[in-house]
N, C-alpha and C positions, 0 to 999 in steps of 0.2 A: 300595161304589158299586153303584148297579142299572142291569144294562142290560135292555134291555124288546126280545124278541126277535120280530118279524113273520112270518109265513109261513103262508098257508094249507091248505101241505102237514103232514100229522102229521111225517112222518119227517123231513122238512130243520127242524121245527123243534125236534126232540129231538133231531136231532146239533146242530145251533148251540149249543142250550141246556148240553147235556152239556159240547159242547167248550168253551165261553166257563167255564161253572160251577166248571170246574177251577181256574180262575185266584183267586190268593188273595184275600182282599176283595172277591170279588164277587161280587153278588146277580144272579143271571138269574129272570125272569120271562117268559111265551112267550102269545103267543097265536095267533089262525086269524084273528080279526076285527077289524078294519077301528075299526069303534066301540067296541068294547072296548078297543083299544088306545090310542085318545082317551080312554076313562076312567080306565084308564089314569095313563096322559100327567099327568090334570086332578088327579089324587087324590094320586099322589106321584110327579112328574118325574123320569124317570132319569135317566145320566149320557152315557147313550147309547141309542139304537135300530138294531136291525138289522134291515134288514127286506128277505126274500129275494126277490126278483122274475123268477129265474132260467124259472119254468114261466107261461106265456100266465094271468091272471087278469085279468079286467074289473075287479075293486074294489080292485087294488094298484097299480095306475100314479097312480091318482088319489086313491088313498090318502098315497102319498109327497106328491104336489104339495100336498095337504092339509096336510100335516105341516109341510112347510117352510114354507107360508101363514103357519100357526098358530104356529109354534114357529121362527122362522126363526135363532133363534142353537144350538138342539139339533142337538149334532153324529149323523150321521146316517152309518152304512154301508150301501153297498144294494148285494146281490148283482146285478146284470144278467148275460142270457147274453151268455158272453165277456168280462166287465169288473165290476172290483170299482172301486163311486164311492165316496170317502170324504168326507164334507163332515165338517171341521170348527166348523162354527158360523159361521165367514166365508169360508174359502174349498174350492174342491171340487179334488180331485185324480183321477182316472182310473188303477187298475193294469188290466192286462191279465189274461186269467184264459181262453185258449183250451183247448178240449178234453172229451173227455166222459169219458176215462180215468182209473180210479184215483190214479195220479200228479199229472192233474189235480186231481183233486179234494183231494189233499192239498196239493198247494202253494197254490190257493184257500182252502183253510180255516187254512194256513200266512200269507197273505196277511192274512186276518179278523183273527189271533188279535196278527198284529202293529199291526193299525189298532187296531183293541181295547186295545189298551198304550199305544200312542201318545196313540190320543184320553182313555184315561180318567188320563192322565201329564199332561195338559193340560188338565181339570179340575178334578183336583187341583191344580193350579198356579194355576188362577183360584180357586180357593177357600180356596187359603192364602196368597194376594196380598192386602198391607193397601190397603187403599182409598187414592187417592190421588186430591187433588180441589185444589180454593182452598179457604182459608177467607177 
């Protein structure tokens, strides 16, 4: 499964990317940009995006709200300072994630890796769910 990793910092997004990559069956892919990450997006949909929002940028608040425009069933994690959002494709949930400390930071990225499970355990499950309709 691919998750498609956002952040226009180099280093937050070579830890995201390192830390998600570990995890078995899954493809991480990382970018800085904005449009990029729409091509992205358009060429081969991942199973998830995460995309960091934690440091002040003009072209990633309104990058996310793009996203969800566009793609509004793509489950989406977004780092914000102080609070990790998890949007699963329908609905959003809110963890808490204060502090600038090491500790912090690992229980943050302890936070990611379990949203990261969760949501791609719930793709899987709409992808191997048979269709069910009228005939």
């Amino acid at each position: 499964m691919r998750v498609l990793v956002v952040s226009p910092h180099a280093a937050s997004r070579a830890l995201l990317s390192r830390f998600l990559d570990a995890e078995p069956d899954v493809e991480v892919s990382a970018t800085g940009e904005p449009d990029d990450a729409f091509a992205s997006i358009k060429e081969n949909k991942p199973a998830l995006v995460v995309v960091d929002l934690r440091r002040p940028d003009e072209d990633h608040p309104l990058f996310l709200g793009l996203l969800r425009k566009r793609h509004p069933s793509l489950p989406v994690i977004s780092l914000v300072p102080g609070r990790l959002r998890i949007f699963d494709g329908r609905s959003e949930r809110v963890r808490e994630a204060h502090g600038d400390t090491a500790e912090a930071l690992h229980h943050l990225m302890g936070s990611v890796l379990q949203a990261t499970r969760d949501l791609l355990a719930q793709h899987l499950l709409r992808m191997l769910r048979p269709p069910v309709g009228r005939a």
